[in-house]
Backbone of each chain as ProteinMPNN parsed JSONL, in Angstrom:
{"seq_chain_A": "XXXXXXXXXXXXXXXXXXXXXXXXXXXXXXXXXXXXXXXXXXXXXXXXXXXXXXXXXXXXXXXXXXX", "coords_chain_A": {"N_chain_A": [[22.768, 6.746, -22.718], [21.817, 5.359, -20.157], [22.568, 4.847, -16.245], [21.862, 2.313, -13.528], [19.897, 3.055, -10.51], [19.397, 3.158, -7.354], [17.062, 3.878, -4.315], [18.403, 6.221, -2.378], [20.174, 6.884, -3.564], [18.732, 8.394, -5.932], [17.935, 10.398, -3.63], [19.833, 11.658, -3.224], [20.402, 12.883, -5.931], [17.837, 14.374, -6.397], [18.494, 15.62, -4.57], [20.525, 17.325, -5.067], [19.822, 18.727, -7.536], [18.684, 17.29, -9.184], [16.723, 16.556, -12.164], [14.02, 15.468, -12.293], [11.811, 12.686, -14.178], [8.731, 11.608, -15.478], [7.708, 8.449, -17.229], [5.384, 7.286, -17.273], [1.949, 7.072, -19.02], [0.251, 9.79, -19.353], [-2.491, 9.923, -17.977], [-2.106, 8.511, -15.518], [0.149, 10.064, -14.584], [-0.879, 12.496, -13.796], [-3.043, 11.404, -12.057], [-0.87, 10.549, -9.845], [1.97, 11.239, -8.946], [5.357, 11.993, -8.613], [7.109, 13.947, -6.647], [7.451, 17.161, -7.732], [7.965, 15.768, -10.409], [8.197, 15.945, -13.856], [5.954, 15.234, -16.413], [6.874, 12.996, -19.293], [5.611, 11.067, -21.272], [6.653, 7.234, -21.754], [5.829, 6.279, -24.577], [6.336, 8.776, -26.095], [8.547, 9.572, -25.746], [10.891, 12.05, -27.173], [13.223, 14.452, -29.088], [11.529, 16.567, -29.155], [9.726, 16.329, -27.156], [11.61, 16.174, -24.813], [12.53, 18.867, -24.555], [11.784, 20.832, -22.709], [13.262, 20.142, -20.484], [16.086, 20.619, -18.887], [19.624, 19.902, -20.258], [21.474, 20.382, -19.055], [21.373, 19.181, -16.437], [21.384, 16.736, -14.546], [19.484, 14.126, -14.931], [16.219, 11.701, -13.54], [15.016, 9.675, -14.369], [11.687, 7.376, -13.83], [9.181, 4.406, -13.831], [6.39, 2.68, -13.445], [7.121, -0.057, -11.787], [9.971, -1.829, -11.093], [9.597, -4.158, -13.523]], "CA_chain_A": [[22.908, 5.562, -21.856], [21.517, 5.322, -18.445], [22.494, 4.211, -15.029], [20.367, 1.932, -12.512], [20.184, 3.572, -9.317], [18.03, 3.134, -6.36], [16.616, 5.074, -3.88], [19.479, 6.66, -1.536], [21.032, 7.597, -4.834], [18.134, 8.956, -5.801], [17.34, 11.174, -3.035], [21.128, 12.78, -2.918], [20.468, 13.751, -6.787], [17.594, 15.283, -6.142], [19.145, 17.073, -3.423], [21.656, 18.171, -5.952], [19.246, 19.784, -8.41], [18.413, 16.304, -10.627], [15.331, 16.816, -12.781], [12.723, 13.788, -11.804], [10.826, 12.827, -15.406], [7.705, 10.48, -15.258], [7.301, 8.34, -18.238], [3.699, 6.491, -17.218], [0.814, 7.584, -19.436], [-0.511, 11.204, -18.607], [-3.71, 9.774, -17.078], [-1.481, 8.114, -14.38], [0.745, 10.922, -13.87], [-2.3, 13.032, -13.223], [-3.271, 10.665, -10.976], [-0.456, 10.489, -8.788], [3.745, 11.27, -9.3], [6.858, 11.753, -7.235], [6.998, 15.441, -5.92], [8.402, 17.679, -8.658], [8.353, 15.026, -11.408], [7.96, 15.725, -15.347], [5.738, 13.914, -17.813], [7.063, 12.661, -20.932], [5.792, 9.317, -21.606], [7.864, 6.457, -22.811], [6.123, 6.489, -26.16], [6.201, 10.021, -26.754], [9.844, 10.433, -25.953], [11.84, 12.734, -28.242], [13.688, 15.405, -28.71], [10.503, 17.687, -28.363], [9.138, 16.51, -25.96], [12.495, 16.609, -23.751], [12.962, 19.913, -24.827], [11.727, 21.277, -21.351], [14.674, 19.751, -19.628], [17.827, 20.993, -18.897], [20.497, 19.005, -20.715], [22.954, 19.948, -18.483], [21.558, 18.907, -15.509], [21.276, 15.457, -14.469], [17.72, 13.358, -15.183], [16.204, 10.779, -12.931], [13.424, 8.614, -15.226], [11.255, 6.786, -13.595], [8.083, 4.481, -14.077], [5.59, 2.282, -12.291], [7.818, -0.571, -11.286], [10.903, -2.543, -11.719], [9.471, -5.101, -14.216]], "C_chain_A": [[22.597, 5.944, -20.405], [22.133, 4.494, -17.469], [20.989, 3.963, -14.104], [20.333, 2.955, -11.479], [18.929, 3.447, -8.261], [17.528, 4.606, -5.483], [16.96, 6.156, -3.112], [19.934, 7.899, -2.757], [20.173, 9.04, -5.477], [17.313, 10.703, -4.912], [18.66, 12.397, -3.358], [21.093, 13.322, -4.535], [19.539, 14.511, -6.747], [17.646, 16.441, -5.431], [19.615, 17.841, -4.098], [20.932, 18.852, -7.151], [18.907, 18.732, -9.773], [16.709, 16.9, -11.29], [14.603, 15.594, -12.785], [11.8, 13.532, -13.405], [10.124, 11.07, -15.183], [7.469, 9.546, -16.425], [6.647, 7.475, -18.134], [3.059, 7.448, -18.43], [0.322, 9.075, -18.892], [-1.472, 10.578, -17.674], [-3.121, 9.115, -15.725], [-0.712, 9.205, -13.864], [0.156, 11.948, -13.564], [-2.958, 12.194, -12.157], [-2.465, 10.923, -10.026], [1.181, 10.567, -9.279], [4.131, 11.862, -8.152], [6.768, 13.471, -7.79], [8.014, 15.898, -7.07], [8.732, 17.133, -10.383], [7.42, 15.108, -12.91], [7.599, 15.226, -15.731], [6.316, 13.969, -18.905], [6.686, 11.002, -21.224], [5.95, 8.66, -22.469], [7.206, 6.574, -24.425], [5.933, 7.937, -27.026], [7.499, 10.984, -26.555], [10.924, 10.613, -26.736], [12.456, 13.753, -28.403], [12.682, 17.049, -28.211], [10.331, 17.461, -27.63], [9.479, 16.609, -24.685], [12.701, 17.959, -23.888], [12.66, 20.785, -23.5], [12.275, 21.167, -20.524], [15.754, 20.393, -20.028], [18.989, 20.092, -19.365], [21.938, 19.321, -19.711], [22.763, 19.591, -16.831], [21.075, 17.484, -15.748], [19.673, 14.91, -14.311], [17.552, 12.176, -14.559], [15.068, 10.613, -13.849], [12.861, 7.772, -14.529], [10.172, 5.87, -13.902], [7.571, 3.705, -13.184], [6.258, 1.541, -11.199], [9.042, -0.853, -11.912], [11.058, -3.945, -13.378], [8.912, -4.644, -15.69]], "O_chain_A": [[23.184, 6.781, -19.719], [22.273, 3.318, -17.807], [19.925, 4.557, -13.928], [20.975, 3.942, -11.837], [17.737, 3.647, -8.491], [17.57, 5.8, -5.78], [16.148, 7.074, -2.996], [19.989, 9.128, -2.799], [20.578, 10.2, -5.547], [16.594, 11.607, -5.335], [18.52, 13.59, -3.629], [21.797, 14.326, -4.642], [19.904, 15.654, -7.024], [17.198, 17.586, -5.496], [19.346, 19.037, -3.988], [21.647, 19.634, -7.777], [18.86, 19.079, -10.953], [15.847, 17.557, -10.707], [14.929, 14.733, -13.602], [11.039, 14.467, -13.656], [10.612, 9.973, -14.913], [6.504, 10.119, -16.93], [6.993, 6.515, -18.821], [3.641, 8.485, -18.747], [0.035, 9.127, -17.696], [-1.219, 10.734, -16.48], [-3.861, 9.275, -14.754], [-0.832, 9.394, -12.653], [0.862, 12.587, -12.783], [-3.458, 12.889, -11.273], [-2.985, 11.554, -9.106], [1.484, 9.732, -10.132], [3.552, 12.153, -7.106], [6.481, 13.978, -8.875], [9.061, 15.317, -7.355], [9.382, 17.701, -11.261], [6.334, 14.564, -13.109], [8.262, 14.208, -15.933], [6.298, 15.016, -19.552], [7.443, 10.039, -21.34], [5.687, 8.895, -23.648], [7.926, 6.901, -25.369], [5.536, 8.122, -28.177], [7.713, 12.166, -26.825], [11.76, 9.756, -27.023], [12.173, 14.391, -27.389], [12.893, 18.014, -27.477], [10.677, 18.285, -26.783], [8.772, 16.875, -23.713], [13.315, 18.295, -22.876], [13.575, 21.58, -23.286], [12.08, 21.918, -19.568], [16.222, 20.652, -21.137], [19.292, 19.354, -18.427], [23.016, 18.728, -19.657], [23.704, 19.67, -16.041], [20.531, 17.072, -16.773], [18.862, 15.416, -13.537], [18.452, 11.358, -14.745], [14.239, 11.511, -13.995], [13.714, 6.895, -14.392], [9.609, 6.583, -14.733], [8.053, 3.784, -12.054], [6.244, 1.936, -10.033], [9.34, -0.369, -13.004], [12.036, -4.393, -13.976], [8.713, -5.488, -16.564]]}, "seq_chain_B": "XXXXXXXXXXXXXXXXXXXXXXXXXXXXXXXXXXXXXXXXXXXXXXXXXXXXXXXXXXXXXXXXXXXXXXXXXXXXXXXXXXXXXXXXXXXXXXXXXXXXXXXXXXXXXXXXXXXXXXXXXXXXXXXXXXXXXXXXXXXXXX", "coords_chain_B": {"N_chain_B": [[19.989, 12.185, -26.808], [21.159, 14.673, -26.383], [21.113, 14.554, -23.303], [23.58, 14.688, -20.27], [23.822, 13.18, -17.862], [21.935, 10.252, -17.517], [19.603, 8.863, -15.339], [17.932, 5.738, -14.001], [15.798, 5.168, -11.826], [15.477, 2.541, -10.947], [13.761, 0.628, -9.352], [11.611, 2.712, -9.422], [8.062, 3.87, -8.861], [6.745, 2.451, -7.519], [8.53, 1.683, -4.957], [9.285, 4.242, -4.122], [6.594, 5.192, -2.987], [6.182, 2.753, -1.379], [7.88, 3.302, 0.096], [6.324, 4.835, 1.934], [6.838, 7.753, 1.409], [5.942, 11.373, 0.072], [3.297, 12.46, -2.104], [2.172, 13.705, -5.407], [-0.421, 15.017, -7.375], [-4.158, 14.232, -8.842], [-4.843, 12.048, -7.052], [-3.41, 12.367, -5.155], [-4.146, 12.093, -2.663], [-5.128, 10.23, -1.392], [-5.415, 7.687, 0.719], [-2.752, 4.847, 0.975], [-1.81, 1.502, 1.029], [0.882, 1.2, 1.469], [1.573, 3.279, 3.137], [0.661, 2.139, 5.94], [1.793, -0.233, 6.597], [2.94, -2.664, 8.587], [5.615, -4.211, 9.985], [6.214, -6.146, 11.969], [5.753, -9.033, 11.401], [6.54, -12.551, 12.039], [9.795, -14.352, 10.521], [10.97, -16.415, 8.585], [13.139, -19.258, 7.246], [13.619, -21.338, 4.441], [14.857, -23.921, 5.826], [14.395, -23.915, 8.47], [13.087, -24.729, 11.788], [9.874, -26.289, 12.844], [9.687, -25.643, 15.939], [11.413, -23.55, 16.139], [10.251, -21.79, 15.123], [8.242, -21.343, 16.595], [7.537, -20.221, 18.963], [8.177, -17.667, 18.505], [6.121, -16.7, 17.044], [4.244, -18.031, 18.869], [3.909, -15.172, 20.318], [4.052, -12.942, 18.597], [1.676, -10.764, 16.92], [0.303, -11.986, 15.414], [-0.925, -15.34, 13.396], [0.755, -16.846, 12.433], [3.617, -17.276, 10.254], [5.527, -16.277, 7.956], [7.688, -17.476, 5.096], [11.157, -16.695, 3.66], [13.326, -16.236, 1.232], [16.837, -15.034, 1.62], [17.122, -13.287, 0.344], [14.603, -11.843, 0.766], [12.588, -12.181, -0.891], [9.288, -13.451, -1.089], [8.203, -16.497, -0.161], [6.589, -18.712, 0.827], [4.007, -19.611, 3.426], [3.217, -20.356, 6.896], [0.81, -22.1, 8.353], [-0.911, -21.631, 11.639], [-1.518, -24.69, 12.085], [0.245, -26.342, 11.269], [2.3, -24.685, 12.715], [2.163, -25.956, 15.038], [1.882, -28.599, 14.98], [4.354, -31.521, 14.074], [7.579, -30.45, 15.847], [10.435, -30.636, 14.431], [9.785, -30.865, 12.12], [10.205, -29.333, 8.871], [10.095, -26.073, 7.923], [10.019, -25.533, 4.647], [9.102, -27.842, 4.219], [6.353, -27.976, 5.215], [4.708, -25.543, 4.703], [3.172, -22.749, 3.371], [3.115, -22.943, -0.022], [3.486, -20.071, -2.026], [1.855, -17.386, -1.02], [-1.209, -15.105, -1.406], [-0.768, -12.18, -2.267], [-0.814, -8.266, -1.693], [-0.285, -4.969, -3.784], [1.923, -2.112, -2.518], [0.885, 0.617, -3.978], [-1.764, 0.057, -3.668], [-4.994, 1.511, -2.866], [-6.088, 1.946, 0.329], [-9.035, 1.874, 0.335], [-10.041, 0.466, -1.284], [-8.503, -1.844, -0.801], [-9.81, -2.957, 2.395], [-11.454, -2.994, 1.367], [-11.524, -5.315, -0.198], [-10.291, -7.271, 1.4], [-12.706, -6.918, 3.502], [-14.535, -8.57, 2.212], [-13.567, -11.441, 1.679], [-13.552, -11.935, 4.262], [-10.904, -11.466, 5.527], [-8.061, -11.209, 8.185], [-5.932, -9.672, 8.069], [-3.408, -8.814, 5.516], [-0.757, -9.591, 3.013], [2.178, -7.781, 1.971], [3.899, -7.361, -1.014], [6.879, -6.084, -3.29], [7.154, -5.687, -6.618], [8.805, -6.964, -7.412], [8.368, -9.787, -5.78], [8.922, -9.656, -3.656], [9.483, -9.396, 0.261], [7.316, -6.687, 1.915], [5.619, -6.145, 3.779], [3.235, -5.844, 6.132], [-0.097, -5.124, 5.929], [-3.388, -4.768, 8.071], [-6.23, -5.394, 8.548], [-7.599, -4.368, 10.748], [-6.412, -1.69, 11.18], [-7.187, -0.291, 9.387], [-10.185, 0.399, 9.771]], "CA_chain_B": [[19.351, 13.645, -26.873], [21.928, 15.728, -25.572], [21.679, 14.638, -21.764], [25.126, 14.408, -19.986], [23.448, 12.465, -17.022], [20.498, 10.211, -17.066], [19.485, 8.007, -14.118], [17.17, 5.052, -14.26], [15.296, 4.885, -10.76], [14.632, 1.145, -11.178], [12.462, 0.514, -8.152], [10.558, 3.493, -9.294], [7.312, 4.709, -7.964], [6.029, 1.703, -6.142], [9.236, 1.831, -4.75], [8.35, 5.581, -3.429], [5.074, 4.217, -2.389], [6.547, 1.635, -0.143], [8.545, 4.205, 1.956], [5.309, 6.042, 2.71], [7.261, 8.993, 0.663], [4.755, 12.181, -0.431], [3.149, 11.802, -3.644], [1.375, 15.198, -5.725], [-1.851, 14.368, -8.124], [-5.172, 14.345, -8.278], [-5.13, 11.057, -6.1], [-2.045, 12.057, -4.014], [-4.123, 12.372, -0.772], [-5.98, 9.162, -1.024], [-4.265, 6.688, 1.362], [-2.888, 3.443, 0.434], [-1.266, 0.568, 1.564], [2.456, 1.424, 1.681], [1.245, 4.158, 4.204], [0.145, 1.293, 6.896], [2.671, -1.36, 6.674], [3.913, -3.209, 9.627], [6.991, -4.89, 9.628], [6.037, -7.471, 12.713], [5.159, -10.538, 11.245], [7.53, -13.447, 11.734], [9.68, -14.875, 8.884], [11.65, -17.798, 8.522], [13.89, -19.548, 6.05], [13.257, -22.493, 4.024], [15.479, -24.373, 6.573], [13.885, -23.456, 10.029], [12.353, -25.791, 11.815], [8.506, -25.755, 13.592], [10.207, -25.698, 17.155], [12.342, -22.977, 16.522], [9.968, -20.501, 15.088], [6.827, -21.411, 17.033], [7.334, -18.99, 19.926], [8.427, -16.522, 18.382], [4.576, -16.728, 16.398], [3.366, -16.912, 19.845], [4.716, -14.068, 20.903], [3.662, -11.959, 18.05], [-0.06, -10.438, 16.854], [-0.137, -12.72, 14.141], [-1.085, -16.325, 14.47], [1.232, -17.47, 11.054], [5.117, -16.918, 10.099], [6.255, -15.949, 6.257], [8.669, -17.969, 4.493], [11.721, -15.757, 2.885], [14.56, -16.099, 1.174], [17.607, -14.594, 2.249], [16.873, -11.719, -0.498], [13.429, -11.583, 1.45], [11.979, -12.827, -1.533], [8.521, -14.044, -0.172], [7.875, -18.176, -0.795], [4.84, -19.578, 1.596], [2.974, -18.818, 4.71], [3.231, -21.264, 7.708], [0.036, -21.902, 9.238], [-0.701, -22.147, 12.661], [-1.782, -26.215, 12.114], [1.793, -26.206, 10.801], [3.68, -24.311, 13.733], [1.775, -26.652, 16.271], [2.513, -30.067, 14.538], [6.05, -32.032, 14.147], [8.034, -29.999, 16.144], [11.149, -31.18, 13.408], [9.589, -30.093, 10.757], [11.33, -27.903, 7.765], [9.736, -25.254, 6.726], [10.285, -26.312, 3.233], [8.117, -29.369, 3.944], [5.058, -27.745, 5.376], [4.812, -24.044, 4.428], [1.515, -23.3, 2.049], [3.022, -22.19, -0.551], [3.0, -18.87, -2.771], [0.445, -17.157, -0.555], [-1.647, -14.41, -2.366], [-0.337, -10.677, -1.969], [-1.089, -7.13, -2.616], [1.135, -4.135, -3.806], [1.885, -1.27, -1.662], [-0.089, 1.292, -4.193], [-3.75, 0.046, -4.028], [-5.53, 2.661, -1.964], [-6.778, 1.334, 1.532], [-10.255, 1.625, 0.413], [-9.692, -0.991, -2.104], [-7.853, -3.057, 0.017], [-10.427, -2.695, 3.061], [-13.221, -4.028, 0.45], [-11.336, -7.032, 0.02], [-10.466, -8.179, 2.624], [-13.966, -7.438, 4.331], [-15.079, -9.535, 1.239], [-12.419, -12.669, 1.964], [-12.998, -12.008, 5.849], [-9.632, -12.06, 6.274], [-8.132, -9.842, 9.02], [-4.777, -9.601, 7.069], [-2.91, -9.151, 3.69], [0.588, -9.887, 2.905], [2.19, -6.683, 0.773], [5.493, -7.367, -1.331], [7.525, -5.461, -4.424], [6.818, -6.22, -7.759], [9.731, -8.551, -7.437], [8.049, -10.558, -4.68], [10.108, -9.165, -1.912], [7.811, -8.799, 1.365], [7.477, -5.29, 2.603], [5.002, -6.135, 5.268], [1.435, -6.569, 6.493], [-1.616, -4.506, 6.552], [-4.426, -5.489, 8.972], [-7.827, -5.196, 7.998], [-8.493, -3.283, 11.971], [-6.05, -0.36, 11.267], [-8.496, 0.381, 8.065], [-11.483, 0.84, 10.026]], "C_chain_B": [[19.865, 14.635, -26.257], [22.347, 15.693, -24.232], [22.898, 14.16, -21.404], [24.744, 13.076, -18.813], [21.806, 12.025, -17.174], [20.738, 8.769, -16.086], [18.067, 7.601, -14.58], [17.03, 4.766, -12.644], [14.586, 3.091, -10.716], [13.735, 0.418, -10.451], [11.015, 1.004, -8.654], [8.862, 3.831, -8.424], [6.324, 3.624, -7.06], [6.978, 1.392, -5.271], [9.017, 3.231, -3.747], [7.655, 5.111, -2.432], [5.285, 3.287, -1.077], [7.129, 2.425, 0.706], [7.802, 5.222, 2.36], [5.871, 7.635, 1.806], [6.054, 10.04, 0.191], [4.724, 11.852, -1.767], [2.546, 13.499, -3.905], [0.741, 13.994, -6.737], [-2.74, 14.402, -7.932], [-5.635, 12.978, -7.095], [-3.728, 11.044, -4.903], [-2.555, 11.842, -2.351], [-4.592, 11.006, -0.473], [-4.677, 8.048, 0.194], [-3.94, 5.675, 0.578], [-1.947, 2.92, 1.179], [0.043, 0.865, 2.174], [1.897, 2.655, 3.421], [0.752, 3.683, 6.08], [0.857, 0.203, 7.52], [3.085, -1.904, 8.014], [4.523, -4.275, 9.551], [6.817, -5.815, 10.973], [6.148, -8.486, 12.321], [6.704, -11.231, 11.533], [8.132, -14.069, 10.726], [10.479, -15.968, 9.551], [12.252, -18.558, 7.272], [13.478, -20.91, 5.773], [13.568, -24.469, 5.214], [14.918, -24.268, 8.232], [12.749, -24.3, 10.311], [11.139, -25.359, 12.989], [8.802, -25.185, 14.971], [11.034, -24.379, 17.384], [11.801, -21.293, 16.217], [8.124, -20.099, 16.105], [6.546, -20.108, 18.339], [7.343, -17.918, 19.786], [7.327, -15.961, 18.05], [4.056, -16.007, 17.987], [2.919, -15.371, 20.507], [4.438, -12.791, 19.77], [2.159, -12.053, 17.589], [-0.092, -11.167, 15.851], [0.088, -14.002, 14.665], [-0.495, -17.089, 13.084], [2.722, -16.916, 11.019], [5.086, -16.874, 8.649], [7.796, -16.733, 6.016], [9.775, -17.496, 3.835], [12.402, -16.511, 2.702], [15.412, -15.157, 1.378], [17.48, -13.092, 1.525], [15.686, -11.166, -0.171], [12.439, -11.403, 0.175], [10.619, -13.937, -0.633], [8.163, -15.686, -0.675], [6.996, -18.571, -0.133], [4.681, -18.899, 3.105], [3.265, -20.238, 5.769], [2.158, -21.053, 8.738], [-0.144, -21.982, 10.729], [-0.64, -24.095, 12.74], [-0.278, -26.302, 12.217], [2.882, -26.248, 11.91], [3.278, -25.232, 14.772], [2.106, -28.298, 15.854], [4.354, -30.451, 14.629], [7.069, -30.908, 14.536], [9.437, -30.011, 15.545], [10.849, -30.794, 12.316], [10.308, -28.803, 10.165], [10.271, -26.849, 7.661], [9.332, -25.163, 5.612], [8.781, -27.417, 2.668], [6.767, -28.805, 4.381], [4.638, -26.735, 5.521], [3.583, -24.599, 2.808], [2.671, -22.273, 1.075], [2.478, -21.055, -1.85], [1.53, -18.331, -2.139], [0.224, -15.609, -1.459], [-0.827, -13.022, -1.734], [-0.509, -9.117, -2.788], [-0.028, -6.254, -2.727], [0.621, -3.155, -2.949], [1.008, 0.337, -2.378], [-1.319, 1.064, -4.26], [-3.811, 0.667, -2.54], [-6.367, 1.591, -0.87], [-8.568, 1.262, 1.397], [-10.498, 0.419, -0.442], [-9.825, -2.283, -1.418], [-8.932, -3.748, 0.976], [-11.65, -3.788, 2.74], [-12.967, -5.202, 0.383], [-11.246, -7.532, 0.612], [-11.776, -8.232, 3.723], [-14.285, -8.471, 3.437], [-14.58, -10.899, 1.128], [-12.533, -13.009, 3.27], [-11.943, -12.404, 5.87], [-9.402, -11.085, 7.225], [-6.26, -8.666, 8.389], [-3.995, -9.317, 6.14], [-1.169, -8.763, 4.106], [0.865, -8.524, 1.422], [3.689, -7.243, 0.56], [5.446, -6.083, -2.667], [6.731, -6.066, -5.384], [8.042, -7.26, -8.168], [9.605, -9.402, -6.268], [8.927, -10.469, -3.524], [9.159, -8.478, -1.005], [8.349, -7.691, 2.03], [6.775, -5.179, 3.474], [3.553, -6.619, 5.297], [0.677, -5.313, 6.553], [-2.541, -5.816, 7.237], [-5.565, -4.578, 8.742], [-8.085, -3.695, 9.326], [-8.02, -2.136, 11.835], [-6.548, -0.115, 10.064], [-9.248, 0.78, 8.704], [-11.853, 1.424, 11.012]], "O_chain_B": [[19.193, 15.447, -25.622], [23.32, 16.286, -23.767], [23.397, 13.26, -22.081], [25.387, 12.032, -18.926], [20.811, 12.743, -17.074], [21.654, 7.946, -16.09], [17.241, 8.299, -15.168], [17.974, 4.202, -12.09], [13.438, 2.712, -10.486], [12.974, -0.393, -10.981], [9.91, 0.468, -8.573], [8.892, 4.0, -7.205], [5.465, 3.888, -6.219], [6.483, 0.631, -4.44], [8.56, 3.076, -2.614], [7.992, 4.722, -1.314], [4.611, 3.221, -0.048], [6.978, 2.338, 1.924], [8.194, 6.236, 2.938], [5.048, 8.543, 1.699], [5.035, 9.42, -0.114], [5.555, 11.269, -2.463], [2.455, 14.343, -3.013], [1.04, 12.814, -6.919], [-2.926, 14.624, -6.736], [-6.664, 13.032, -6.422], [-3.265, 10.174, -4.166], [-1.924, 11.59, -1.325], [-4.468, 10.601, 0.683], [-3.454, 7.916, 0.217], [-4.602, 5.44, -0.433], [-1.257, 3.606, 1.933], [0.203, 0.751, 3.389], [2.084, 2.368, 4.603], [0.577, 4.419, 7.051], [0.654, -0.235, 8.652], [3.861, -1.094, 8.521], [4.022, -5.289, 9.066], [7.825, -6.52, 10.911], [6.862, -9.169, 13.055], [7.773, -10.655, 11.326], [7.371, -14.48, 9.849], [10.572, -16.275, 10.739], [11.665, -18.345, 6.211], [13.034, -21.629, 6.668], [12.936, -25.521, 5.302], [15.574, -24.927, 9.038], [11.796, -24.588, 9.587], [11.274, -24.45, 13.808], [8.152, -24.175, 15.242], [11.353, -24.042, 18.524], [12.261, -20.21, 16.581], [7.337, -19.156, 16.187], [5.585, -19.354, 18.487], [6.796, -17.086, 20.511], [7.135, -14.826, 18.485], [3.741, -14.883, 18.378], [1.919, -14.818, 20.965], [4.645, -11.65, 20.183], [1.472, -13.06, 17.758], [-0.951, -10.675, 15.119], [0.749, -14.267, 15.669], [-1.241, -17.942, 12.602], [2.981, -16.043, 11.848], [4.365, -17.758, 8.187], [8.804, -16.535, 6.695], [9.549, -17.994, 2.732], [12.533, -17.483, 3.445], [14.831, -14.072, 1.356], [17.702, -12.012, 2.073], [15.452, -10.055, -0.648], [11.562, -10.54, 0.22], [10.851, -14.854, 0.155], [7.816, -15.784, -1.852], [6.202, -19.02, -0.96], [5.191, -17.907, 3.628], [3.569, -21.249, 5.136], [2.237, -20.271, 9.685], [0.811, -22.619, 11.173], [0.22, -24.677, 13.401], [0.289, -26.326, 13.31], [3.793, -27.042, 12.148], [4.18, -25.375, 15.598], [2.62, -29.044, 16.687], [5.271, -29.789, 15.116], [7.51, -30.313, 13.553], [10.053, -29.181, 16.214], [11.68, -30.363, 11.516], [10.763, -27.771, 10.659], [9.372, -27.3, 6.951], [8.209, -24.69, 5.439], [8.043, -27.646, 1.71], [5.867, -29.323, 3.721], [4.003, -26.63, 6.57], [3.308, -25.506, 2.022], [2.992, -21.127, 1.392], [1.413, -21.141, -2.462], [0.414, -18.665, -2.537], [1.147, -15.044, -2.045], [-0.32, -13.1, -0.615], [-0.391, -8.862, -3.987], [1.013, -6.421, -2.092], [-0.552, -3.074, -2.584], [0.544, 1.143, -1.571], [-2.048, 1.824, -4.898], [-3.128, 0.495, -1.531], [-7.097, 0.661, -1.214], [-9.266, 0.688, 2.233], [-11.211, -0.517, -0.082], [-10.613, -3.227, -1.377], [-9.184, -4.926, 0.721], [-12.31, -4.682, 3.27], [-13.718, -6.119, 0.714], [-11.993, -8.501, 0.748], [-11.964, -9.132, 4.541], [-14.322, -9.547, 4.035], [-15.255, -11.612, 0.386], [-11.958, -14.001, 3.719], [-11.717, -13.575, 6.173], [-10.195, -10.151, 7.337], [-5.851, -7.505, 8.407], [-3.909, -10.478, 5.741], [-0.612, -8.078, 4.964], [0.201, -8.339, 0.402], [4.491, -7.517, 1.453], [4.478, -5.389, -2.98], [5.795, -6.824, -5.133], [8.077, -8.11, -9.059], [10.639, -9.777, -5.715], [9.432, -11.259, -2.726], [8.396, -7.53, -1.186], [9.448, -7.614, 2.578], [6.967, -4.215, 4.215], [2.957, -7.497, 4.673], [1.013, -4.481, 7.396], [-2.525, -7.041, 7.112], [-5.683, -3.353, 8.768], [-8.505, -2.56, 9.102], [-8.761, -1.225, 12.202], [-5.801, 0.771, 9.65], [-9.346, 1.977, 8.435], [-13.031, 1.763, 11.122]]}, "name": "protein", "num_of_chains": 2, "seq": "XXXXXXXXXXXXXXXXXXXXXXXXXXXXXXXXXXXXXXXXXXXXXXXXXXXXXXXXXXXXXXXXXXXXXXXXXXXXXXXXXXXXXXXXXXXXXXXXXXXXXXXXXXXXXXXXXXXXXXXXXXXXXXXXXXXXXXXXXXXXXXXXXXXXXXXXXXXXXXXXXXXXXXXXXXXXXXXXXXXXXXXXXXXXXXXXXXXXXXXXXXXXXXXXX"}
């Protein structure tokens, strides 16, 4: 289960050591992502393909917009 | 899947984008919109009447006022014809509305093309939830 969170929130977890994960399309996150931030995209996420994350630290998900 | 904490950035990355924030990628250097923004323009509420926002127009580089709601949700454009007529007038009543708008990731060369192609000198940028984040002007492109 996830929380919303904006962008304040945002910044103070990455301060704190959050892990940023992208889930656009590769060809977009090759294009252009948020400093530091992981692909896994949404339809290819599973336990492999999180498997490069740290489960015990905290995960910010993001994608293009709000809608 | 095991995580103890996950966070949903719900803005996300046009969100970023809009606060000028760094980007990495093979298109991170390109400019774009969010990177230009100015927050001048005049707004005004559905309720505000021609008389009350007309000077303030004068008085700024733009020759039009933006319509918001209080969530700065963008709703119409108020032309000049508009701010110079019935000094009584709502807002409401003579506001064009839903004027067109771009998002804050299309790259300034994009943008640039269109609006030479529209001659406008202008463009109105909001969210993807129609919330106005500002103005580009065609002259700081070129």
């Amino acid at each position: 289960m996830s929380r919303a969170v904006l962008y304040e929130e945002v910044r103070k977890l990455l301060q704190a050591g959050a892990q940023l994960v992208d889930v656009l399309p590769r060809e977009r996150y090759r294009e252009q992502h948020l400093p530091g931030a992981i692909n896994v995209p949404l339809k290819e996420l599973d336990a492999t393909t999180t498997a490069q994350l740290d489960r015990s630290k905290p995960v910010v998900a993001y994608c293009f917009d709000a809608l | 899947m095991g995580f103890q904490e996950v966070y949903d950035y719900v803005p996300s990355k046009v969100d970023w984008l809009a606060r000028g924030l760094p980007m990495e990628g093979e298109k991170a250097d390109k400019s774009v919109v969010g990177d230009i923004l100015r927050q001048d323009v005049v707004t005004a509420s559905l309720q505000t009447r021609m008389a009350d926002v007309r000077e303030r127009v004068e008085s700024s580089p733009y020759g039009f006022a933006l319509v918001v709601t209080e969530g700065g949700t963008l709703l119409g454009r108020l032309r000049k014809a508009s701010l110079q007529g019935d000094p009584d007038a709502r807002a409401e009543d003579v506001m064009e509305p839903g004027p067109s708008t771009l998002r804050p990731d299309l790259t300034l060369d994009d943008v640039s093309e269109r609006l030479r192609t529209w001659d406008l000198k202008t463009a109105v940028v909001t969210d993807p939830e129609g919330r106005l984040i500002g103005l580009v002007r065609r002259a700081d492109m070129e």
